[in-house]
NUMARTOR-520556 format. One line per field, with one value per residue (C-alpha): residue in one letter; residue number from 1; chain; x, y, z. Coordinates in Angstrom, 3 decimals, decimal comma. Layout:
N
residuo	[a | ...]
num	[NUM | ...]
cadena	[A | ...]
px	[X | ...]
py	[Y | ...]
pz	[Z | ...]
END
This chain:
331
residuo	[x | x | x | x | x | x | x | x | x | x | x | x | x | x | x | x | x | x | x | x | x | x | x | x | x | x | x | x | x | x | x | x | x | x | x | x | x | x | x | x | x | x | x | x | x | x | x | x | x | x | x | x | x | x | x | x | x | x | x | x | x | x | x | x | x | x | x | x | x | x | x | x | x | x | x | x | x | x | x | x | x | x | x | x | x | x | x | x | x | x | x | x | x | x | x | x | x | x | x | x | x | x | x | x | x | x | x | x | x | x | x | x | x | x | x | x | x | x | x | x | x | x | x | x | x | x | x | x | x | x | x | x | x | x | x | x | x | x | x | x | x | x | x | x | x | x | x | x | x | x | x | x | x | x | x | x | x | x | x | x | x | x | x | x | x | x | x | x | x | x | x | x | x | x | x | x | x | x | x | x | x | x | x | x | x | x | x | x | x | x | x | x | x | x | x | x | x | x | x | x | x | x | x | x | x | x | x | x | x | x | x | x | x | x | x | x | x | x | x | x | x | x | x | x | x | x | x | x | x | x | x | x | x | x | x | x | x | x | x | x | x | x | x | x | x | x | x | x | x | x | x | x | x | x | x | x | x | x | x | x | x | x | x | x | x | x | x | x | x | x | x | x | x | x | x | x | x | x | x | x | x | x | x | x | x | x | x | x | x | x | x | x | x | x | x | x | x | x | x | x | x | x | x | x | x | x | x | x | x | x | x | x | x | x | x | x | x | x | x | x | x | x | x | x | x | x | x | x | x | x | x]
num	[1 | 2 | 3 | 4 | 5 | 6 | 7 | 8 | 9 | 10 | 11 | 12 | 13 | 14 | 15 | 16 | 17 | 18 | 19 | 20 | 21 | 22 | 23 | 24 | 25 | 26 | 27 | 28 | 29 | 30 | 31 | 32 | 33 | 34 | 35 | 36 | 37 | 38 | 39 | 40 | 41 | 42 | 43 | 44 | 45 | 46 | 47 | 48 | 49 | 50 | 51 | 52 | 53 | 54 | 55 | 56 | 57 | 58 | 59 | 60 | 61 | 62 | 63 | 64 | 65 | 66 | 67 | 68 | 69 | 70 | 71 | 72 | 73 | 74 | 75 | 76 | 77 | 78 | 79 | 80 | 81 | 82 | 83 | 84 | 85 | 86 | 87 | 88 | 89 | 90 | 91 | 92 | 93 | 94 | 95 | 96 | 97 | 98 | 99 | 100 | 101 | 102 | 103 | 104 | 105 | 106 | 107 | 108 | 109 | 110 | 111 | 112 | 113 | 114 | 115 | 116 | 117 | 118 | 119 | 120 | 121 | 122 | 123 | 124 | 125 | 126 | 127 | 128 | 129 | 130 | 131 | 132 | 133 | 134 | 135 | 136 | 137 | 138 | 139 | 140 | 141 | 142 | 143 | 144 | 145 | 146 | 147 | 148 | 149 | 150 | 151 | 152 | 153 | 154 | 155 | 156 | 157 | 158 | 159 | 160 | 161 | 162 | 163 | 164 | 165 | 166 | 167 | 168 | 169 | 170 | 171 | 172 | 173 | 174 | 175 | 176 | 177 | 178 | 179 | 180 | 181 | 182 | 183 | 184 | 185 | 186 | 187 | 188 | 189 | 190 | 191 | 192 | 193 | 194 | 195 | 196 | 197 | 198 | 199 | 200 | 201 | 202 | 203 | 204 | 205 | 206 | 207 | 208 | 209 | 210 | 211 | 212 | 213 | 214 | 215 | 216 | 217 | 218 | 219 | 220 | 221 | 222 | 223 | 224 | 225 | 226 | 227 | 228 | 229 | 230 | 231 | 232 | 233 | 234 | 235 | 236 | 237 | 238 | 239 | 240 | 241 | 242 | 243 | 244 | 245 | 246 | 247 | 248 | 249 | 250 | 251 | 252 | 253 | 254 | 255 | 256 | 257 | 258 | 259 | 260 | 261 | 262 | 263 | 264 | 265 | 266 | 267 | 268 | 269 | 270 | 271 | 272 | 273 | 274 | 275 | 276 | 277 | 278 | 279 | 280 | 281 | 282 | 283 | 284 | 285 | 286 | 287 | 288 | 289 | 290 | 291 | 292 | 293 | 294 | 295 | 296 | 297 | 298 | 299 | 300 | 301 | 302 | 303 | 304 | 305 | 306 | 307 | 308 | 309 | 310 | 311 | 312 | 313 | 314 | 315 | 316 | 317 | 318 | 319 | 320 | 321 | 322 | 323 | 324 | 325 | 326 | 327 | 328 | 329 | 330 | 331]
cadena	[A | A | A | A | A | A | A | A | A | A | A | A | A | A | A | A | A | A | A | A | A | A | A | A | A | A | A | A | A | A | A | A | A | A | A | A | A | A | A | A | A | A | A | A | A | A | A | A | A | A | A | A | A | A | A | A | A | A | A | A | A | A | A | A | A | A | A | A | A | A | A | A | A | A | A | A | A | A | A | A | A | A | A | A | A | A | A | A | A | A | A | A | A | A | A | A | A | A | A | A | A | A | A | A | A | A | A | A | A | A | A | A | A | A | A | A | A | A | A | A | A | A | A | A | A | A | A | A | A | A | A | A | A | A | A | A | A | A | A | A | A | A | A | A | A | A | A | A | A | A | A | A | A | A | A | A | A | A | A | A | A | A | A | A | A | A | A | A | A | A | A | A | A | A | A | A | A | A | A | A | A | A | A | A | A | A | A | A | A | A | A | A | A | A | A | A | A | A | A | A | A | A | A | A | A | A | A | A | A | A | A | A | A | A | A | A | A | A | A | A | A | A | A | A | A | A | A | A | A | A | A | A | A | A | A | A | A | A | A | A | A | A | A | A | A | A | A | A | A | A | A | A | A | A | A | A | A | A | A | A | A | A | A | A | A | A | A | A | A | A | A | A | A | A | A | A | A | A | A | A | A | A | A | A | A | A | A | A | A | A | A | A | A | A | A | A | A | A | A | A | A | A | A | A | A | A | A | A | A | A | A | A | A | A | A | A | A | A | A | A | A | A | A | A | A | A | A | A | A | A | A]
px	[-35,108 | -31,715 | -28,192 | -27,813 | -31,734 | -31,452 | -28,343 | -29,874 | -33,541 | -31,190 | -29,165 | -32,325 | -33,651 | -30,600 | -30,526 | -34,213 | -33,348 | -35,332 | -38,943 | -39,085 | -37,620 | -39,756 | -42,956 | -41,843 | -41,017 | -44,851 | -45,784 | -43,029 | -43,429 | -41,266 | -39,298 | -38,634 | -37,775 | -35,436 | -33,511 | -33,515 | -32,357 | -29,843 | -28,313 | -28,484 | -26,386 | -23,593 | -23,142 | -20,337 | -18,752 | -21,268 | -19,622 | -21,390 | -21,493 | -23,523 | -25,651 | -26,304 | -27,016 | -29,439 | -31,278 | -31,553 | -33,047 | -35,640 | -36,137 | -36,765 | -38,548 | -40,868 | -41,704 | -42,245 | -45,260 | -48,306 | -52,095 | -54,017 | -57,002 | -58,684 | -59,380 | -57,563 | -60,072 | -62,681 | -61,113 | -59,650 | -62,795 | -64,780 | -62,226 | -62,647 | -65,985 | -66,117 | -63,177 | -64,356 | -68,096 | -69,920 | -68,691 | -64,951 | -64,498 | -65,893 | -63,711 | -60,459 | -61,574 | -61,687 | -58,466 | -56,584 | -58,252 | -58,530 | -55,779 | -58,594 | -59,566 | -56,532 | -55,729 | -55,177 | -52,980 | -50,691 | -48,976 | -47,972 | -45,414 | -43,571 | -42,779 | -39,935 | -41,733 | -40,479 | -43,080 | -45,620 | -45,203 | -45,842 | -48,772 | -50,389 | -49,022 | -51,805 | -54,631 | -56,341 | -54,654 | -57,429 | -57,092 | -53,239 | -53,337 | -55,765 | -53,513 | -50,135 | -51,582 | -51,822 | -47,545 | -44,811 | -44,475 | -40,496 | -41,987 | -44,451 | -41,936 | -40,450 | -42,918 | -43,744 | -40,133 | -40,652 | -43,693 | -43,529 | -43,252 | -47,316 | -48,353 | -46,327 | -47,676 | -51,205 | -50,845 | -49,593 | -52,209 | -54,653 | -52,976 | -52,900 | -56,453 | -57,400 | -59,656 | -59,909 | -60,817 | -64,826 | -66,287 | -66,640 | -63,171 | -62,109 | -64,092 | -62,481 | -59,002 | -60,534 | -60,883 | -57,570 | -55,783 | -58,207 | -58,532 | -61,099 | -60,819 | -62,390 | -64,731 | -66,046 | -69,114 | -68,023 | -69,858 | -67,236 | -64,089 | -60,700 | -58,453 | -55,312 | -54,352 | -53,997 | -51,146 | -48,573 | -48,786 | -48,049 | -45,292 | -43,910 | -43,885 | -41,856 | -39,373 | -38,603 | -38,062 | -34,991 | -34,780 | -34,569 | -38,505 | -39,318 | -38,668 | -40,928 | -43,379 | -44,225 | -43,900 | -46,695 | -48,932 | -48,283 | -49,386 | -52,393 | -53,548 | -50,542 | -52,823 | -52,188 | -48,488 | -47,765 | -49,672 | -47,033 | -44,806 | -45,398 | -46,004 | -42,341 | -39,374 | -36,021 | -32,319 | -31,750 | -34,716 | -32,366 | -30,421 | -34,020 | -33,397 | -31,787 | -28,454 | -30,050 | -31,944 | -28,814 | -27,016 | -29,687 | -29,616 | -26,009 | -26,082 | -28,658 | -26,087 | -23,372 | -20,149 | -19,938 | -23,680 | -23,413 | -19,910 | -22,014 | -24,787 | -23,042 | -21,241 | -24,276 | -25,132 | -24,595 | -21,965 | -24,073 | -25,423 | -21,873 | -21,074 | -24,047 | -23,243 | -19,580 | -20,516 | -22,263 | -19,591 | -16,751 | -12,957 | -11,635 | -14,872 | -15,244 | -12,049 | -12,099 | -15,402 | -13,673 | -11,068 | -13,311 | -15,222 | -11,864 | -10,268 | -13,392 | -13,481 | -16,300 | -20,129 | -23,127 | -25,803 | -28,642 | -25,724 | -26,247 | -29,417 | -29,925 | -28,254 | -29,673 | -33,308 | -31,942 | -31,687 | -34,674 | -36,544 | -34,523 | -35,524 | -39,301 | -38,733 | -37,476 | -39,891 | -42,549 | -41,192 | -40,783 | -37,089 | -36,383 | -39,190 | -39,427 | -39,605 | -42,766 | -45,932 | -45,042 | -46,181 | -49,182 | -46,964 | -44,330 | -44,596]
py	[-2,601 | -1,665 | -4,170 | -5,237 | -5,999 | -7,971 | -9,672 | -11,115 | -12,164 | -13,802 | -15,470 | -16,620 | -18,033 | -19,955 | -21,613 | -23,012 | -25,076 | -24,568 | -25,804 | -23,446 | -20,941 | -21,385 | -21,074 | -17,750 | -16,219 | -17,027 | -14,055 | -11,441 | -8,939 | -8,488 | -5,729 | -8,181 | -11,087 | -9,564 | -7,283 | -11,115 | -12,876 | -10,752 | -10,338 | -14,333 | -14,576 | -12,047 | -13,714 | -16,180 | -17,050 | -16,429 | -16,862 | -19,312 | -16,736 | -14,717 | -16,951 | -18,138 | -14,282 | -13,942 | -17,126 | -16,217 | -12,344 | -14,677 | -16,373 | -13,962 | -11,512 | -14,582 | -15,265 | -11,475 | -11,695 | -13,423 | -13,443 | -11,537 | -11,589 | -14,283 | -12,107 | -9,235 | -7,535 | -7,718 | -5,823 | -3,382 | -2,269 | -2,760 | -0,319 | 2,354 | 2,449 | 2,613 | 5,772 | 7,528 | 6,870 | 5,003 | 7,378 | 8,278 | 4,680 | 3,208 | 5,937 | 4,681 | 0,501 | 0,931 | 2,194 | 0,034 | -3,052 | -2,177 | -3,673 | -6,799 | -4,858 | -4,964 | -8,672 | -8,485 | -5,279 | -7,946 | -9,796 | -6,353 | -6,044 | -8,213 | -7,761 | -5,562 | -1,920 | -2,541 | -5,465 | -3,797 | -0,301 | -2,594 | -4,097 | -0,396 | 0,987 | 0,940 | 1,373 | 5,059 | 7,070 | 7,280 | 2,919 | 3,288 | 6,191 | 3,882 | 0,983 | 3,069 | 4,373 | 1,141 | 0,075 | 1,431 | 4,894 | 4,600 | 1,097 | 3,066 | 6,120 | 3,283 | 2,209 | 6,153 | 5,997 | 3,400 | 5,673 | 8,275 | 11,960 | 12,465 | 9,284 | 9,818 | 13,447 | 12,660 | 10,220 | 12,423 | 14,942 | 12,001 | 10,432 | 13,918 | 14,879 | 11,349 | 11,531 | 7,941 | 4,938 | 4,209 | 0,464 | 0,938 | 1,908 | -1,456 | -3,169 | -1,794 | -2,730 | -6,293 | -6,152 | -5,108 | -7,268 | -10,479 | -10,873 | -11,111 | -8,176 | -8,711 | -6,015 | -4,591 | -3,755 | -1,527 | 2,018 | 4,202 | 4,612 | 3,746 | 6,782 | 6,425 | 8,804 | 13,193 | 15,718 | 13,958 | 10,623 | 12,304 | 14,548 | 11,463 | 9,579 | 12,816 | 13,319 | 9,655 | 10,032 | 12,559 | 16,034 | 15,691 | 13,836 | 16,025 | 19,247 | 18,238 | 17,267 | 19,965 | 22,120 | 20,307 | 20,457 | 24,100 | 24,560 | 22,547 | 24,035 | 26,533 | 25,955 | 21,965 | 22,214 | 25,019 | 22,110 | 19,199 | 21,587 | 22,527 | 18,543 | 17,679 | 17,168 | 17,156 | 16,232 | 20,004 | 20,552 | 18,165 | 21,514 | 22,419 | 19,591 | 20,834 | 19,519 | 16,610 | 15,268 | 15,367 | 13,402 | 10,922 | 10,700 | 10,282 | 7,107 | 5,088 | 6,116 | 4,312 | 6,217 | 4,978 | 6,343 | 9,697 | 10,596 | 9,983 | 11,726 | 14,768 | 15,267 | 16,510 | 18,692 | 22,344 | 23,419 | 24,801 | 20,860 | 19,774 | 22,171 | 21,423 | 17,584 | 18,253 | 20,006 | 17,238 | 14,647 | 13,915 | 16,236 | 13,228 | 12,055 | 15,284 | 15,152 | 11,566 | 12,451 | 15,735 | 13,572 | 11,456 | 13,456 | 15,657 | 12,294 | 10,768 | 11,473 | 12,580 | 10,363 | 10,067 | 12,148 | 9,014 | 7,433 | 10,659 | 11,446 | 7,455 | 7,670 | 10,909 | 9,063 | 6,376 | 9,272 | 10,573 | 7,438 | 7,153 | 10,430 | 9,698 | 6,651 | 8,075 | 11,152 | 8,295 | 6,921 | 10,220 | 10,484 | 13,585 | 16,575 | 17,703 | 21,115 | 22,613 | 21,841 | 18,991 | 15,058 | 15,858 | 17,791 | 15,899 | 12,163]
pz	[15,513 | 15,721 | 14,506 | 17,816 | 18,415 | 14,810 | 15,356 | 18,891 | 16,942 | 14,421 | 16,774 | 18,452 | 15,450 | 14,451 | 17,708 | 16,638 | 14,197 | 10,533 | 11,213 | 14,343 | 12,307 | 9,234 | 11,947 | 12,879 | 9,625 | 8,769 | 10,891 | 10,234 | 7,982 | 4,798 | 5,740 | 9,248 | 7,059 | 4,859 | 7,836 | 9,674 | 6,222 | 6,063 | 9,507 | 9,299 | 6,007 | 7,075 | 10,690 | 10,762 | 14,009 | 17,278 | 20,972 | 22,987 | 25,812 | 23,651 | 22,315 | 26,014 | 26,968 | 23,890 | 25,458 | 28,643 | 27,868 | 25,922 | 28,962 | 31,076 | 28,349 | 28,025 | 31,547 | 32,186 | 29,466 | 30,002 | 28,041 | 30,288 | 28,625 | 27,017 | 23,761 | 23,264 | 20,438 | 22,290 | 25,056 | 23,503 | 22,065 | 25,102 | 27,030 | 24,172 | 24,300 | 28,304 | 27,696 | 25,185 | 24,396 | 21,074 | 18,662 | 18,736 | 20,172 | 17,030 | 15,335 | 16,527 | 16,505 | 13,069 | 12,659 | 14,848 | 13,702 | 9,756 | 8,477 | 7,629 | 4,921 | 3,257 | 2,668 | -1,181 | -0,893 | 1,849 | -0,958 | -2,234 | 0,351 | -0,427 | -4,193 | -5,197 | -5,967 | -10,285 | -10,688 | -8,452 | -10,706 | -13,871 | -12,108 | -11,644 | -14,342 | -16,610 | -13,610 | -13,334 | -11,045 | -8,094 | -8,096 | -8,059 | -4,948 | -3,081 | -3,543 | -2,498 | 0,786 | 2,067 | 1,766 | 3,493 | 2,534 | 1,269 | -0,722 | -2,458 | -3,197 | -4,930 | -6,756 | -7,954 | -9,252 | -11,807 | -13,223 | -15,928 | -14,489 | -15,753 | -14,068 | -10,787 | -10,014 | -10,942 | -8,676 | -5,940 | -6,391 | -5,577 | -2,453 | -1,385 | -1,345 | -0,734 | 2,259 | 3,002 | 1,851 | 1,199 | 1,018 | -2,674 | -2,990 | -1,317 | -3,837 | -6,855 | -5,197 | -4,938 | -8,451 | -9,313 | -7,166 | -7,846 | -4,211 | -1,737 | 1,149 | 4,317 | 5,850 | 2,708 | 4,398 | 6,841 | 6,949 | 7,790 | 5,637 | 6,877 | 7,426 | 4,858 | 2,247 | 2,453 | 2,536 | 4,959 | 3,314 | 0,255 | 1,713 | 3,453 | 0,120 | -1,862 | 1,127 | -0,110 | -3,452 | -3,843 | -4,173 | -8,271 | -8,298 | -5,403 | -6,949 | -10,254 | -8,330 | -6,251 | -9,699 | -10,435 | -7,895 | -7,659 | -11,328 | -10,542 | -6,799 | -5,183 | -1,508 | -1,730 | -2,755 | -0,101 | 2,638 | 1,544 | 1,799 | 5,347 | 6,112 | 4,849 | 6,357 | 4,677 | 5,589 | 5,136 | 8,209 | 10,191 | 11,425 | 13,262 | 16,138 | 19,144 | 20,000 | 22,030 | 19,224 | 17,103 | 19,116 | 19,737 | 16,340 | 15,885 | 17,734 | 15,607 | 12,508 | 11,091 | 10,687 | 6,725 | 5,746 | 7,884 | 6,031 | 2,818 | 3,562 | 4,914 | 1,585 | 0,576 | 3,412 | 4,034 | 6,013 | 8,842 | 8,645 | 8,745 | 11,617 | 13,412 | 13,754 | 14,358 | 17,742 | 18,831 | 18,702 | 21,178 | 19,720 | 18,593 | 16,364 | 14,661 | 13,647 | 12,321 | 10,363 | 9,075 | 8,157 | 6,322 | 4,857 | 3,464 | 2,123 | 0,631 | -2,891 | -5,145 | -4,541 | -6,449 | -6,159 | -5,709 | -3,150 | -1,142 | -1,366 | -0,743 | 2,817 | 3,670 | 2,806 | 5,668 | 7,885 | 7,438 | 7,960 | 11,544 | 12,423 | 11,864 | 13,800 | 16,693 | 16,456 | 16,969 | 19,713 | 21,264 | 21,580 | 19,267 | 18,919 | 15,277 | 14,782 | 13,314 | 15,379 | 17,014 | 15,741 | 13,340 | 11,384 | 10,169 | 11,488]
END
């Protein structure tokens, strides 16, 4: 969701008084209710003409939406089945309706990634992988972080070669968390884990981790390292989108994080954004960039990270192309 898109769900919410509020928050999911929290807290004075055109959209969003079907599982699977056939119907149910199986891992999410590395810390590796592949990849990068190099690449080496998530696996994350996970008896394993959720997790965690890391892996199997590789995607790879994706991108940015960022860029990076801007904002970001004075390496790399997670965002909803393959690479 973008600021304006937050701004008009917390302007919605406001108008709903707390125990509406509090109702709604109950289904949101952390990253929701903090980006809401905090859109709420920074607002101060809302026009009545826009709080009357946020209403109204709601209105009419509302009244456009109906429930067409009296249970929505149940038809989803039924279409699948009629589509594809038993098999790769089953296949995909699963996937789409596994997050059951994860109950215990839930609370997870919304914990800040230091107490959930000293919860893991002492857990073997293969537990600690299973548990990671079910967050938000840039939450667990987090969470790898607060881990000792040793720890945080055998870890990596496991997420990368997981290949999925068995019944019996659930059941040892049951243990570990001291909850009870729904669907352990499924026979077919849930499909989290491998080479781009482990590339997806190192793109996250700065080029100083991600460097040691794939030193590591190399050392340990050159053919796994060289597939993360491939499955990455860095700011530096941002130069690969054609000038249309650029200046997609461009427009999801804030002015303040993209002249951070780029003071870590290449000049060909620098160049390549320039051209895509209007005379007059190239030169104000020049400017910028020329007056700002020196920044922190984690600042940079911390904006360029922000980037990166808009870009796979928009790759997934189809509005840039990434180069390399296409979607299964990279996204």
């Amino acid at each position: 969701m973008d600021d304006k898109g937050l701004e008009n769900a917390a302007i919605l919410l406001m108008s709903l008084g707390e125990e509406e509020a509090a109702g709604v928050f109950k289904h949101l999911t952390p990253k929701e209710v903090q980006g809401l929290g905090e859109t709420i807290s920074k607002m101060r004075q809302i026009t009545r003409e826009r709080v009357d055109g946020v209403l109204a959209k709601f209105v009419t969003t509302a009244g456009e939406n109906s429930n067409l079907v009296p249970d929505n599982d149940e038809y989803v699977k039924s279409v699948l089945r009629k589509a594809l056939g038993e098999e790769k119907a089953n296949l995909l149910i699963d996937r789409i309706m596994q997050t059951g199986d994860t109950a215990g891992i839930e609370s997870l999410k919304w914990m800040d990634p230091v107490s959930v590395g000293e919860l893991l810390r002492n857990e073997h590796p293969q537990i600690v992988a299973a548990i990671l592949v079910h967050l938000d990849n840039d939450q667990a990068a987090d969470v790898l972080k607060t881990f000792g190099e040793r720890q945080r690449n055998e870890v990596l080496v496991r997420i990368a070669t997981l290949d999925g998530i068995q019944p019996s696996a659930l059941k040892d994350l049951n243990e570990v968390m001291s909850a009870i996970l729904a669907g352990g008896d499924k026979t077919r394993k849930a499909s989290l884990g491998g080479v781009k959720t482990a590339a997806e997790m190192i793109n996250m965690m700065g080029s100083s981790v991600e460097t040691a890391v794939l030193d590591y892996i190399r050392e340990a199997d050159n053919d796994l390292a060289q597939k993360i590789m491939d499955n990455m995607f860095t700011f530096d790879d941002l130069e690969t989108l054609d000038d249309k994706g650029i200046q997609t991108l461009l427009k999801e940015v804030q002015s303040e994080s993209l002249v951070v960022a780029l003071k870590g860029a290449k000049p060909e990076m620098r160049e390549k954004v320039f051209r895509n801007m209007s005379t007059r904002a190239a030169e104000t970001l020049r400017e910028d960039l020329d007056s700002r004075g020196p920044v922190r390496v984690s600042e940079v790399e911390s904006e360029q990270k922000e980037m990166l997670k808009i870009v796979r965002r928009l790759a997934d909803e189809g509005q840039i192309v990434l180069a390399g393959g296409g979607d299964d690479d990279f996204v």
